[in-house]
KOLDO-618623 format. One record per residue (C-alpha): residue in three letters; chain; x, y, z. Coordinates in Angstrom, 1 decimal. Example, Ala and Ser with C-alpha at 12.3 -4.5 7.8 and 13.67 -1.06 7.14 Angstrom:
2
type = ALA	mol = A	c1 = 12.3	c2 = -4.5	c3 = 7.8
type = SER	mol = A	c1 = 13.7	c2 = -1.1	c3 = 7.1
This chain:
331
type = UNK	mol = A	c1 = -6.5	c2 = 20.2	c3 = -14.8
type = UNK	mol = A	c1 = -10.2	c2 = 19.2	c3 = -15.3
type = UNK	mol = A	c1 = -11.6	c2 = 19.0	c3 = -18.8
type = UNK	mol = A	c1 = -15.1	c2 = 18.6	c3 = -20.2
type = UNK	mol = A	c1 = -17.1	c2 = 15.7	c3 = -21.1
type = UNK	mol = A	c1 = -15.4	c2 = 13.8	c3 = -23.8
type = UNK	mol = A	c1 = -16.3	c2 = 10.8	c3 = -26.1
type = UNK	mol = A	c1 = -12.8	c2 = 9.9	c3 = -26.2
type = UNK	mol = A	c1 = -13.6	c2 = 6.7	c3 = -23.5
type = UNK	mol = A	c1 = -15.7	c2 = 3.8	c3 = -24.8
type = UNK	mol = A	c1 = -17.2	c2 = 2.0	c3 = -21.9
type = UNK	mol = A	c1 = -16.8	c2 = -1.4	c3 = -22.1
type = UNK	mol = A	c1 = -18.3	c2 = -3.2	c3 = -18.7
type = UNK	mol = A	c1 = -19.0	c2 = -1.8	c3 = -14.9
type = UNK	mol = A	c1 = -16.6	c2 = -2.9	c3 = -12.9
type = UNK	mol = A	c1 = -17.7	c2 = -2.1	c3 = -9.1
type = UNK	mol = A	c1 = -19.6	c2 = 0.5	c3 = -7.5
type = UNK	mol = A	c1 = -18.9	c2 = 2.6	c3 = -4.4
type = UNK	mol = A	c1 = -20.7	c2 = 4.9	c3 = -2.1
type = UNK	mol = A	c1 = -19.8	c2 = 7.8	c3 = -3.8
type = UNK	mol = A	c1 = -17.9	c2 = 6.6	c3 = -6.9
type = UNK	mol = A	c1 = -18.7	c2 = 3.8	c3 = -9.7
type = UNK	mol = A	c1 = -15.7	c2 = 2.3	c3 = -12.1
type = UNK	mol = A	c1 = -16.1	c2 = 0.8	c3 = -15.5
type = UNK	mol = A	c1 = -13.6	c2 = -0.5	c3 = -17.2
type = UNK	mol = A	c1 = -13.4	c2 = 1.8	c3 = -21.3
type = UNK	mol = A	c1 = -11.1	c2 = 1.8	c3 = -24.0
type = UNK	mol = A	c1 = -9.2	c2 = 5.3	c3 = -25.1
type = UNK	mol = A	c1 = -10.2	c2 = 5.1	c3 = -28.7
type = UNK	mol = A	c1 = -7.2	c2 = 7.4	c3 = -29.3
type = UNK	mol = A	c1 = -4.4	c2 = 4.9	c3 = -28.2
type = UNK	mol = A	c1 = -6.7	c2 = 1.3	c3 = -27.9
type = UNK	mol = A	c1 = -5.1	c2 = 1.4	c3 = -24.2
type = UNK	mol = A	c1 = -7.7	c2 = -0.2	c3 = -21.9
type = UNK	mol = A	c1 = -8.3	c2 = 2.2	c3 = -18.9
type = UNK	mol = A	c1 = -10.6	c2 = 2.2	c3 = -15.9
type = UNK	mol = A	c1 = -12.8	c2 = 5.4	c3 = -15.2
type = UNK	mol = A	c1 = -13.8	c2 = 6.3	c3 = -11.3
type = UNK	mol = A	c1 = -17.2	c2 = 8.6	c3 = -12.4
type = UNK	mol = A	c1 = -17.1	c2 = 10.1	c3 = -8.5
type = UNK	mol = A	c1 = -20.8	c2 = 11.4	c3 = -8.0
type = UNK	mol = A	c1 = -20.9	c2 = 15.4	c3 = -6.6
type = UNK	mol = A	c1 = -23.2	c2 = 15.7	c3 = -3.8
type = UNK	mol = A	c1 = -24.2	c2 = 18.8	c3 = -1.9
type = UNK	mol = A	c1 = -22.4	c2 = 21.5	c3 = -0.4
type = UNK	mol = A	c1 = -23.2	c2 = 19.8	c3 = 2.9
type = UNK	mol = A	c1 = -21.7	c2 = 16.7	c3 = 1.5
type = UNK	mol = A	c1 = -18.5	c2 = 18.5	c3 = 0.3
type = UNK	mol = A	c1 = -18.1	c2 = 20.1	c3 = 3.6
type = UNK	mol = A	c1 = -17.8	c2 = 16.5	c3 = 4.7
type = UNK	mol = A	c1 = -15.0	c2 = 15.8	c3 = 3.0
type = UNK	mol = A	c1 = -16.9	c2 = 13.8	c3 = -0.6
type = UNK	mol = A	c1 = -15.4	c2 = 15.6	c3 = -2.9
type = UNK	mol = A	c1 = -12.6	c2 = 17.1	c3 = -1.2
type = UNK	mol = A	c1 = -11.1	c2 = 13.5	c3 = -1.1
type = UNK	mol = A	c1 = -11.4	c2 = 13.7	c3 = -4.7
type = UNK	mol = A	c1 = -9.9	c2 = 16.7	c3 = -5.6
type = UNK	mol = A	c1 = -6.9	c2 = 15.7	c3 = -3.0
type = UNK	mol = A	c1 = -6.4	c2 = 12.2	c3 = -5.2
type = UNK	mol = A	c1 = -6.2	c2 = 14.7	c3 = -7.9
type = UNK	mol = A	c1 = -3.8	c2 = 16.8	c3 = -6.8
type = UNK	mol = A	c1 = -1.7	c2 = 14.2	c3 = -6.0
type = UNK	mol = A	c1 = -1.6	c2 = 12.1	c3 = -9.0
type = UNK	mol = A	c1 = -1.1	c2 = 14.8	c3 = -11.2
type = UNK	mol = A	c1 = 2.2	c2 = 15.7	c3 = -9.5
type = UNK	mol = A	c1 = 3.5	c2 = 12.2	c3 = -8.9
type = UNK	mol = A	c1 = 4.4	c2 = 9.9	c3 = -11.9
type = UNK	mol = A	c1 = 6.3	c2 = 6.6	c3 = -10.9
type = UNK	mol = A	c1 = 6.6	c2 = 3.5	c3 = -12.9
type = UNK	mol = A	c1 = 4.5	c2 = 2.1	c3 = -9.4
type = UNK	mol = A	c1 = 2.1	c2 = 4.2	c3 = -8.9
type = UNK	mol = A	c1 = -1.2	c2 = 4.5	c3 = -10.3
type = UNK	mol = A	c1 = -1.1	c2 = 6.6	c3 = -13.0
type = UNK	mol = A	c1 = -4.0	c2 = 9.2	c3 = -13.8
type = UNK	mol = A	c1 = -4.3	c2 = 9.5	c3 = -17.5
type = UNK	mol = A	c1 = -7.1	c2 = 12.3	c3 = -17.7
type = UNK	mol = A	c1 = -9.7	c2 = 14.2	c3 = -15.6
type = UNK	mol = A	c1 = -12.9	c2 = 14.9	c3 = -17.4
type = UNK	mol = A	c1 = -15.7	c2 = 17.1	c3 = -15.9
type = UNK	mol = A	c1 = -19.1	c2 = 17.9	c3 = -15.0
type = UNK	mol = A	c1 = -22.4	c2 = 18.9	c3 = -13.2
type = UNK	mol = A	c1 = -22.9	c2 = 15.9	c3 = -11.9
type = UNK	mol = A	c1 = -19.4	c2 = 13.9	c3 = -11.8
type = UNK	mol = A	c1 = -15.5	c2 = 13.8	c3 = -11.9
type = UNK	mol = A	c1 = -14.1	c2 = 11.0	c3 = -13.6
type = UNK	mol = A	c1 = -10.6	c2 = 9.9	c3 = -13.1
type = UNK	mol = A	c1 = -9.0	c2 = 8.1	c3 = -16.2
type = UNK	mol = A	c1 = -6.3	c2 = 5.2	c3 = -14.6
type = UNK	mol = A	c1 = -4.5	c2 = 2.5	c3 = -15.8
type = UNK	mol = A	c1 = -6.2	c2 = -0.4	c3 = -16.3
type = UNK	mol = A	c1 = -5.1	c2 = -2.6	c3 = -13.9
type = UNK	mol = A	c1 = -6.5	c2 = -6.4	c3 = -13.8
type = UNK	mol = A	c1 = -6.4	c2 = -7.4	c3 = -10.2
type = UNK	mol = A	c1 = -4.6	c2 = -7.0	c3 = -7.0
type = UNK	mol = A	c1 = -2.8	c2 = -8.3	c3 = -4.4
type = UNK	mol = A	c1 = -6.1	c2 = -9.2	c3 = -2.3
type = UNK	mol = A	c1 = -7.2	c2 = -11.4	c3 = -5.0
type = UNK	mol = A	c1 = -4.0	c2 = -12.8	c3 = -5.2
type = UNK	mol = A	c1 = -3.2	c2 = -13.6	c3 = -1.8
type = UNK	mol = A	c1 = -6.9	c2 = -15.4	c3 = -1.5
type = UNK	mol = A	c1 = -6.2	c2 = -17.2	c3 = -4.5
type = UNK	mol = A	c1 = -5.6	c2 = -21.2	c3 = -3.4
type = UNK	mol = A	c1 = -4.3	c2 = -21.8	c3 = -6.5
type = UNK	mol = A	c1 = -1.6	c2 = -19.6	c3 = -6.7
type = UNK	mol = A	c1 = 1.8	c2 = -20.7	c3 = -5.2
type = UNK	mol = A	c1 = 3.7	c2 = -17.6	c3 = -4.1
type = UNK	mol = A	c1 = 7.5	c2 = -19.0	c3 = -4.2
type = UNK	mol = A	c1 = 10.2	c2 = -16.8	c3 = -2.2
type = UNK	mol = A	c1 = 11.2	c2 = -15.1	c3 = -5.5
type = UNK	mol = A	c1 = 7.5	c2 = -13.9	c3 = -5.7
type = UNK	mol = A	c1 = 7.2	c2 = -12.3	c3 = -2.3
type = UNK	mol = A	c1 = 10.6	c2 = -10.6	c3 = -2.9
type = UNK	mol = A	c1 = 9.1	c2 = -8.7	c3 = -6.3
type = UNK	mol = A	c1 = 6.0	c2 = -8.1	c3 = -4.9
type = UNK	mol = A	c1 = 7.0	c2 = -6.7	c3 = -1.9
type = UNK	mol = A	c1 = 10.6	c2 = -5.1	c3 = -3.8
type = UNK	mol = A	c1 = 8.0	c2 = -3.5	c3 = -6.3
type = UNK	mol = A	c1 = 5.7	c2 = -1.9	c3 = -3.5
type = UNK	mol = A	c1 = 8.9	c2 = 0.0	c3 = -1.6
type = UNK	mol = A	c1 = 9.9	c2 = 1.4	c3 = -4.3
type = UNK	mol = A	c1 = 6.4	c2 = 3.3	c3 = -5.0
type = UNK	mol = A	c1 = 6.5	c2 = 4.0	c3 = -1.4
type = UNK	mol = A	c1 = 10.0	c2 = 5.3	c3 = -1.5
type = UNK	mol = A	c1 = 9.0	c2 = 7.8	c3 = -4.3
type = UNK	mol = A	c1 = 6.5	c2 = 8.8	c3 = -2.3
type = UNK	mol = A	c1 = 8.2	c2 = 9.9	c3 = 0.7
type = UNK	mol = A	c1 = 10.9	c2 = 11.3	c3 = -0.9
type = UNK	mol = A	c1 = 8.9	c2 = 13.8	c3 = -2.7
type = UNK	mol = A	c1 = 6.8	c2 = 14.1	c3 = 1.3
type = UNK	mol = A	c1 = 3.7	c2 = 11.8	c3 = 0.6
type = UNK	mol = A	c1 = 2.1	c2 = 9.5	c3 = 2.9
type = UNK	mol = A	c1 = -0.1	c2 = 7.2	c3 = 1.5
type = UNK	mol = A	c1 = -1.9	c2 = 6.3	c3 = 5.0
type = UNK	mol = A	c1 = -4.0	c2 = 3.5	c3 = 3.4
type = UNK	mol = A	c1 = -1.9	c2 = 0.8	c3 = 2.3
type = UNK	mol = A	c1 = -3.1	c2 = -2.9	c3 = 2.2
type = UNK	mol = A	c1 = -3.8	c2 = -5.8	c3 = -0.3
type = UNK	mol = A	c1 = -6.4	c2 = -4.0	c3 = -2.3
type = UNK	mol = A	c1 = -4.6	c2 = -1.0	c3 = -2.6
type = UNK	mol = A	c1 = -2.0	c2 = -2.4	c3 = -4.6
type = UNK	mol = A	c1 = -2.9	c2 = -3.0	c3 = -8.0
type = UNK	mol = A	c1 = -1.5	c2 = -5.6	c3 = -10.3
type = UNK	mol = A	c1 = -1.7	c2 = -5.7	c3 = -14.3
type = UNK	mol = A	c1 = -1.1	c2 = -8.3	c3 = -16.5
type = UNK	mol = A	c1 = 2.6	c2 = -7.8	c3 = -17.0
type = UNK	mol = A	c1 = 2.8	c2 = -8.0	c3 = -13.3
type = UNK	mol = A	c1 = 3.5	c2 = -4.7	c3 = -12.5
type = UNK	mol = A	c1 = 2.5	c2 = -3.4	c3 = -9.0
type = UNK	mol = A	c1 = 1.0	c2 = 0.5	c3 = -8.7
type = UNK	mol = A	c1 = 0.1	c2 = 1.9	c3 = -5.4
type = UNK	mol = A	c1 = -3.6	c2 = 3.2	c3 = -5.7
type = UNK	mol = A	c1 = -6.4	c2 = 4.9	c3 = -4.4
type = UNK	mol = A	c1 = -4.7	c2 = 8.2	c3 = -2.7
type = UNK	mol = A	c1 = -7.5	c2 = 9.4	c3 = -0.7
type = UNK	mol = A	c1 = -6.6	c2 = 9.9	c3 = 2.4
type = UNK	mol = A	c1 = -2.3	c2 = 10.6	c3 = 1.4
type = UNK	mol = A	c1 = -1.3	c2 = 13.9	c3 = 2.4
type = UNK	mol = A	c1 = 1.5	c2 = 15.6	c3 = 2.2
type = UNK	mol = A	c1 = 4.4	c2 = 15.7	c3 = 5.2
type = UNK	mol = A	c1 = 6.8	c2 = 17.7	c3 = 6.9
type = UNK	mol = A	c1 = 6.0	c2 = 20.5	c3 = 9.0
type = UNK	mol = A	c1 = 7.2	c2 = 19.5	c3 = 12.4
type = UNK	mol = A	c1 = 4.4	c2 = 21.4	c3 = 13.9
type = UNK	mol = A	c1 = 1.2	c2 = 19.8	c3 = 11.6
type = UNK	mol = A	c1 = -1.6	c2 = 17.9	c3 = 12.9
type = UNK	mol = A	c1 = -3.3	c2 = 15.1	c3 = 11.6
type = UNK	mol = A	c1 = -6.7	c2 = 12.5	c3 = 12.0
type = UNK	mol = A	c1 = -5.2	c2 = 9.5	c3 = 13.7
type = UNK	mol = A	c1 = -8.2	c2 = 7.8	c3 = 11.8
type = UNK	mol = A	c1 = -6.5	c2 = 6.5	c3 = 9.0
type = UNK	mol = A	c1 = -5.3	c2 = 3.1	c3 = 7.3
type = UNK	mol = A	c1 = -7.4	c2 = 0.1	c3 = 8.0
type = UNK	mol = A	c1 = -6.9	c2 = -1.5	c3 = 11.3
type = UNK	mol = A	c1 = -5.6	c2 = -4.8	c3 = 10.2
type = UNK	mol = A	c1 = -2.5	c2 = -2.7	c3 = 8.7
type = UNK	mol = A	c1 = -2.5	c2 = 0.4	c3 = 11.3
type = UNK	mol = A	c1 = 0.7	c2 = 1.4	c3 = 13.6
type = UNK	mol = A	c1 = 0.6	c2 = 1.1	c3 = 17.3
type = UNK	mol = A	c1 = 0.8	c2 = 5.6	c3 = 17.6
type = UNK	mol = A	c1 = -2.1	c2 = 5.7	c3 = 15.5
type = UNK	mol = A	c1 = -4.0	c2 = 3.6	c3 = 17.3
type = UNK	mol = A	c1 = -3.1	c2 = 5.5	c3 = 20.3
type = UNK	mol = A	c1 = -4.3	c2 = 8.5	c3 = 19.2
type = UNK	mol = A	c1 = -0.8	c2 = 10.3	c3 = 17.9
type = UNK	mol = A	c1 = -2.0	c2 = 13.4	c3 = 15.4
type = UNK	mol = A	c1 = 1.5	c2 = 13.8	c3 = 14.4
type = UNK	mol = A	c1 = 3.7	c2 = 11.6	c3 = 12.5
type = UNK	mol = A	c1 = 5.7	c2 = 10.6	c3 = 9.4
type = UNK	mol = A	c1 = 6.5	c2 = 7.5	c3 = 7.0
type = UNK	mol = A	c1 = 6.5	c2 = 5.0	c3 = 9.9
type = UNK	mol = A	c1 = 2.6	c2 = 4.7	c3 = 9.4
type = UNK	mol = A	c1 = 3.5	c2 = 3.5	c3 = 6.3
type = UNK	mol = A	c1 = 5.8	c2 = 1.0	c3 = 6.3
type = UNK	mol = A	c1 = 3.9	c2 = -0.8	c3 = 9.3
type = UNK	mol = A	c1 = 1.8	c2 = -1.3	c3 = 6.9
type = UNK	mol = A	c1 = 4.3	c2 = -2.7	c3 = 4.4
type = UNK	mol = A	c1 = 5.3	c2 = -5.2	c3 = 7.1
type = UNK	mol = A	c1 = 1.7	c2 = -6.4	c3 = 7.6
type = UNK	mol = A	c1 = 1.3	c2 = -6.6	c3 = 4.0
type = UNK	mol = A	c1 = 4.8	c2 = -8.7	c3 = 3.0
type = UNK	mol = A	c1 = 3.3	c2 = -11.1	c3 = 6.2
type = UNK	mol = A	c1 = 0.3	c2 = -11.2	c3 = 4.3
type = UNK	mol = A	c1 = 2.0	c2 = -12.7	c3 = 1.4
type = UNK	mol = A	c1 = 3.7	c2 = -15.4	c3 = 3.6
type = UNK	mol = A	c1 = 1.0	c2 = -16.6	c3 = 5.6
type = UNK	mol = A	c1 = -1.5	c2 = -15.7	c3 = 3.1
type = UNK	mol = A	c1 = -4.1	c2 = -14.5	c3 = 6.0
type = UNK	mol = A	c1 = -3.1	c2 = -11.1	c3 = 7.8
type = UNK	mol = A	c1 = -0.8	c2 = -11.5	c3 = 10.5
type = UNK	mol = A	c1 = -3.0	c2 = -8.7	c3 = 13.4
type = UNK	mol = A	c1 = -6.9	c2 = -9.3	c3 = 12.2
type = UNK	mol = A	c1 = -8.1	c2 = -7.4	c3 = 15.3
type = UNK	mol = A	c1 = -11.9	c2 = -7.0	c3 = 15.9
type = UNK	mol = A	c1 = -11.5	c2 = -3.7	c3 = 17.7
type = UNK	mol = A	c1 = -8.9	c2 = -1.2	c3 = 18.0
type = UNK	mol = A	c1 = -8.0	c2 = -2.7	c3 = 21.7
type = UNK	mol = A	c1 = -8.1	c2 = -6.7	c3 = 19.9
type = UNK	mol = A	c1 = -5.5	c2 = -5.2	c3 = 17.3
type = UNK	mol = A	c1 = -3.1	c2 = -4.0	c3 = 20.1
type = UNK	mol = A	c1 = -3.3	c2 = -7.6	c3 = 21.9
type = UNK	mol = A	c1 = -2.8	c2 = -9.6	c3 = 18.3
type = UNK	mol = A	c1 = 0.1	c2 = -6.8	c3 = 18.0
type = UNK	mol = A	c1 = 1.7	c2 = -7.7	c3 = 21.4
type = UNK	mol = A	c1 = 0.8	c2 = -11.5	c3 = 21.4
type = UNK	mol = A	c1 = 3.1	c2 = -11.9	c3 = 18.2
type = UNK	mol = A	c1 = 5.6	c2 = -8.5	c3 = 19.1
type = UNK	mol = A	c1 = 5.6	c2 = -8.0	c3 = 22.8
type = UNK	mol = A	c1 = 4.2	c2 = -5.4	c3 = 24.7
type = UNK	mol = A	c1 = 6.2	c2 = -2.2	c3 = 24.1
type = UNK	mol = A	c1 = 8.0	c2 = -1.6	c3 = 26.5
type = UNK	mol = A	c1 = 8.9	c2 = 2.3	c3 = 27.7
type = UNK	mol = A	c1 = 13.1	c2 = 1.5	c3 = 27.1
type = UNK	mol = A	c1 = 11.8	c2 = 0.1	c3 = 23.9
type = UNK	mol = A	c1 = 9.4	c2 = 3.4	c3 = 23.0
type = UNK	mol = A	c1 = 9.9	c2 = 6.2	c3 = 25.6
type = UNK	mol = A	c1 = 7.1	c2 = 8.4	c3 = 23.8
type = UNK	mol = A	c1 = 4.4	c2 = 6.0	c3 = 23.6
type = UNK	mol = A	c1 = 3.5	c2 = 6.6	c3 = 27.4
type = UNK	mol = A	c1 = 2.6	c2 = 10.2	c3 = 26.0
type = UNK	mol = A	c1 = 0.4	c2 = 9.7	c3 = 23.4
type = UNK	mol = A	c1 = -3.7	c2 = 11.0	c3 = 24.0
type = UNK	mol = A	c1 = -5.4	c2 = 7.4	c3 = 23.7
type = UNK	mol = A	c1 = -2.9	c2 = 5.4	c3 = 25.7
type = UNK	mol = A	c1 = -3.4	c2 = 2.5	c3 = 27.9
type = UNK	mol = A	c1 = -0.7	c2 = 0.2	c3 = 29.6
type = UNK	mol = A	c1 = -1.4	c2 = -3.0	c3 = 28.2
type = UNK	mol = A	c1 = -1.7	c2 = -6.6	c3 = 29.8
type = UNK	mol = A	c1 = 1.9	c2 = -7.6	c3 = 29.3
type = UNK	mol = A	c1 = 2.8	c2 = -10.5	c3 = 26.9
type = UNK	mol = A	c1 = 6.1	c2 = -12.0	c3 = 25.7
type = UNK	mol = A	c1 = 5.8	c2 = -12.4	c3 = 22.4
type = UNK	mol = A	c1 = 6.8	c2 = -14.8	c3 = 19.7
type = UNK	mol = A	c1 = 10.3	c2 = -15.1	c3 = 18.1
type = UNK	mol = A	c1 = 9.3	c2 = -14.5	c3 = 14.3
type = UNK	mol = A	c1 = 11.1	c2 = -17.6	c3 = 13.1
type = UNK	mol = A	c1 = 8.6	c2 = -19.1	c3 = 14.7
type = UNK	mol = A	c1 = 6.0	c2 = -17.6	c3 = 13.0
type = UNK	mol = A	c1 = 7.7	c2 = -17.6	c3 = 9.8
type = UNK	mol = A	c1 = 9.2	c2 = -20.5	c3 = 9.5
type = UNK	mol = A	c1 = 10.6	c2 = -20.7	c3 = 5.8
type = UNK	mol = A	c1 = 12.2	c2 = -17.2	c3 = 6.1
type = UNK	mol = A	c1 = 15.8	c2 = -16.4	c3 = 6.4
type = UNK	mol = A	c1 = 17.7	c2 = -14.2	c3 = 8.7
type = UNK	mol = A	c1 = 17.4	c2 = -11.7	c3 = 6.5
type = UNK	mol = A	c1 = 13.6	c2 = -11.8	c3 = 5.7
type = UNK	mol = A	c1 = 13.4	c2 = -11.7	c3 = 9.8
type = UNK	mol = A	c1 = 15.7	c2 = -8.7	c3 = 9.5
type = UNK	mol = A	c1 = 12.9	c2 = -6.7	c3 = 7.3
type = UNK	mol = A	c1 = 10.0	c2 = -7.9	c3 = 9.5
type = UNK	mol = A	c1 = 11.7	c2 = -6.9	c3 = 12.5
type = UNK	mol = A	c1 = 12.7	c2 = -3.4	c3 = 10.8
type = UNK	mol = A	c1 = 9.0	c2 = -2.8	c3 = 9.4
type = UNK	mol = A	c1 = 7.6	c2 = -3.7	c3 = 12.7
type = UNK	mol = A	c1 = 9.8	c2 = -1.7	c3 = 15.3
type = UNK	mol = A	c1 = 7.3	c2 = 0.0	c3 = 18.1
type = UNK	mol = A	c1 = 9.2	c2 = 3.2	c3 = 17.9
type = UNK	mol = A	c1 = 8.4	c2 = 5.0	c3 = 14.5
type = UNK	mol = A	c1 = 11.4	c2 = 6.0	c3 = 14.7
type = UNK	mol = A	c1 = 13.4	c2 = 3.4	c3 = 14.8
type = UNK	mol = A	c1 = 11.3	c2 = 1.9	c3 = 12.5
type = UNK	mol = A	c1 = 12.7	c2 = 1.2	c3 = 8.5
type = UNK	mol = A	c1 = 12.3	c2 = 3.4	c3 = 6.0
type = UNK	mol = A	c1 = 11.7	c2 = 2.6	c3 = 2.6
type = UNK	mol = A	c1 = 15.2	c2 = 3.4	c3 = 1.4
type = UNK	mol = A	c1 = 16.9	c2 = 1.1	c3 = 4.2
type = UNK	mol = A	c1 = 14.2	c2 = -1.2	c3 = 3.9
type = UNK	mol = A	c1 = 15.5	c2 = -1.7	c3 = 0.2
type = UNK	mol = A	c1 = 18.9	c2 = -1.6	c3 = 1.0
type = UNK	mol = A	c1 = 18.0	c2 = -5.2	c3 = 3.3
type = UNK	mol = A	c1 = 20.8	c2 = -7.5	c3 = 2.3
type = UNK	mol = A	c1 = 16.8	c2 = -9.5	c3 = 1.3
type = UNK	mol = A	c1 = 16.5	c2 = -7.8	c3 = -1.5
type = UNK	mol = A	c1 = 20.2	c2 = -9.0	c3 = -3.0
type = UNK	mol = A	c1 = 20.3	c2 = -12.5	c3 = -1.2
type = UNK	mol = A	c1 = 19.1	c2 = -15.3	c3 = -3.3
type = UNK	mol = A	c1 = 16.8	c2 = -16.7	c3 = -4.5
type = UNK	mol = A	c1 = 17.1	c2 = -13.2	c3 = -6.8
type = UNK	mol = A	c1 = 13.5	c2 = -11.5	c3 = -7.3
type = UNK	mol = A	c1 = 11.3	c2 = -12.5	c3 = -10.6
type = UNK	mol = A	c1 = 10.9	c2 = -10.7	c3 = -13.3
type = UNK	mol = A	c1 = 7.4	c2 = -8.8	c3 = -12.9
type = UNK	mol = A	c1 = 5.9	c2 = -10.9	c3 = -16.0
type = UNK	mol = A	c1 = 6.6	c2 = -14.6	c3 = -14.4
type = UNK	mol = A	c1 = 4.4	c2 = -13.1	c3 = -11.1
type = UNK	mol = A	c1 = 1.5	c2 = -15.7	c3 = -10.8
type = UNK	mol = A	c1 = -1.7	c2 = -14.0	c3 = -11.2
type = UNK	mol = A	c1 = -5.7	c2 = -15.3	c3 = -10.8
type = UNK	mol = A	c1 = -6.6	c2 = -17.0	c3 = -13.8
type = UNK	mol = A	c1 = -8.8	c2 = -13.7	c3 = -14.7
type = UNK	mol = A	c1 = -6.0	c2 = -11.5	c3 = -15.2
type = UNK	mol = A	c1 = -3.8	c2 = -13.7	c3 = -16.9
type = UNK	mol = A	c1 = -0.1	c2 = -14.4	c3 = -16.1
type = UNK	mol = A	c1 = 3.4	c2 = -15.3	c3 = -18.4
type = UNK	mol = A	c1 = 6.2	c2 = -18.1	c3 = -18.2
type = UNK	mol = A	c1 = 8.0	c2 = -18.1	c3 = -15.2
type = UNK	mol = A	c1 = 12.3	c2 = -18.9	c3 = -16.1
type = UNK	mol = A	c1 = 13.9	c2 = -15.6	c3 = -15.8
type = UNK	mol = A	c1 = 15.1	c2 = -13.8	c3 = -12.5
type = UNK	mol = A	c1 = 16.5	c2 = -10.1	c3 = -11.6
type = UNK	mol = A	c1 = 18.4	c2 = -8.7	c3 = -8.9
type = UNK	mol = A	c1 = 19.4	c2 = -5.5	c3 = -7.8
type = UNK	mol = A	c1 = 22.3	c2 = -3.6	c3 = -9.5
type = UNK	mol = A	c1 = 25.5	c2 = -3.7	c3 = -7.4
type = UNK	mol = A	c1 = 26.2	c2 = 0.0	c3 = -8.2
type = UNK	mol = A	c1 = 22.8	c2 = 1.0	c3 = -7.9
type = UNK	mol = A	c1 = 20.7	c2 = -0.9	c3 = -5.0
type = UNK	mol = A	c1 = 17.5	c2 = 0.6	c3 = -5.4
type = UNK	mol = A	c1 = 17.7	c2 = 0.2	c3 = -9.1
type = UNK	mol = A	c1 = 16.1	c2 = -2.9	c3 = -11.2
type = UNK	mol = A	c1 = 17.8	c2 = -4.6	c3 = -13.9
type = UNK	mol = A	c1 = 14.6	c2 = -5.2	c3 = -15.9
């Protein structure tokens, strides 16, 4: 529901500015919470028709039926002639900024929360039929407690019908499937946790792992870590509308690549980063890895390091998952 202007919000500095959207960071003066408001700017009907604000009113939509502990949540909607603004969290930085950070040591226990944190918005997701389609670094918010939200749902949609078609134009390359970039216009969570692989390899090397140039680059960075696919591996990648057999290449063992990680990290690479979508983890057996249980347990979300901007806590405490519930937290 869309309300009408109100003075609720005091704006307190401009955060960032977009091509249709600025963000400033407020404070509700009815709770003191601090919050960040995304004033989207209306354009034409021609502009509309383009998709502006109907990417709006879809992150709308969304985040007023989905409220998770990590997920972004939308606090209010306030409108009028000229704008929509989204009330969010406040959220101090994200996991861009931290991976780019020098001075931040992300120790195994880190990686595990981080990436334990992200499934578990993503498995929410899916289970109520969502795909994000945009996940990467910058996507993933962090506050000052260090908790992790999945944000900025403007290209998610909804899943399920067997028969629905969509844009094949989605996620950033660096973090984008092998069927997408191959043209598939139908498919399900696998998009998704691709990208949670890239993103978790992110954290380890702290540089992506596939920085292609061009979608044709990103398929050789793919296959000169992966493989080339082959058609025992994949049988339905031969059919998809933008394919081309690919130079073959062998591949590197990941333990190569990663060369701290355990069999079990390797496990939830290699299950992220299966060819075959289908085949590929979902977020529920991705959080059932025996990684996520294996020590050295996961961090407390408050001893995450954090850029000396947003702040951080003391680092002594760890967590693990509950034997009788694995894809609960013991906070």
């Amino acid at each position: 529901m869309i309300r009408e202007a109100t003075k609720r919000y005091e704006t307190i500095k401009h955060l960032g500015e977009g091509q249709f959207a600025n963000v400033y960071k407020a404070k509700d003066k009815e709770t003191g919470d601090f919050v960040a408001i995304k004033k989207i700017k209306l354009g034409s009907r021609a502009e509309a028709k383009d998709g502006i604000n109907r990417t709006a009113l879809r992150e709308i939509k969304l985040l007023q039926e989905i409220h998770h502990d990590n997920i972004i949540g939308l606090r209010d909607v306030i409108g009028s002639r000229t704008n929509i603004q989204l009330v969010f969290d406040f959220m101090e930085t994200d996991l861009e900024h931290v991976v780019k950070d020098r001075d931040i040591i992300l120790m195994p226990p880190h990686i595990k929360n981080m990436a334990m944190q992200t499934l578990l918005g993503l498995e929410f997701l899916h289970v109520h039929w969502i795909l994000h389609r945009d996940l990467k670094p910058n996507n993933l918010l962090m506050n000052s407690a260090g908790r992790i939200k999945l944000a900025d749902f403007g290209l998610a949609r909804f899943f399920g019908s067997p028969n629905k078609v969509y844009t094949h134009q989605v996620v950033t390359r660096w973090y984008r499937a092998p069927e997408l970039i191959w043209g598939a216009r139908a498919y399900g969570v696998g998009v998704d946790m691709w990208a949670i692989g890239c993103i978790i390899a992110e954290l380890l090397l702290r540089v992506p792992i596939f920085p292609g140039e061009s979608d044709l680059d990103q398929l050789v960075k793919i296959g000169h870590i992966l493989g080339t696919p082959s058609v025992e591996d994949w049988p339905a990648m031969v059919k998809l509308p933008d394919y081309i057999e690919m130079k073959e290449q062998q591949g590197i063992n990941l333990r190569h690549v990663f060369t701290a990680a355990g069999d079990d990290l390797i496990e939830l690479l290699l299950g992220c980063f299966a060819y075959d979508p289908l085949k590929r983890f979902t977020a529920s057996e991705a959080l059932q890895c025996p990684y996520f249980s294996n020590d050295p347990l996961c961090c407390l979300d408050e001893e995450l390091p954090l850029p000396a901007r947003a702040g951080g806590g003391p680092q002594s405490k760890r967590r693990r998952l509950r034997e009788d519930s694995p894809l609960r937290l013991i906070l």
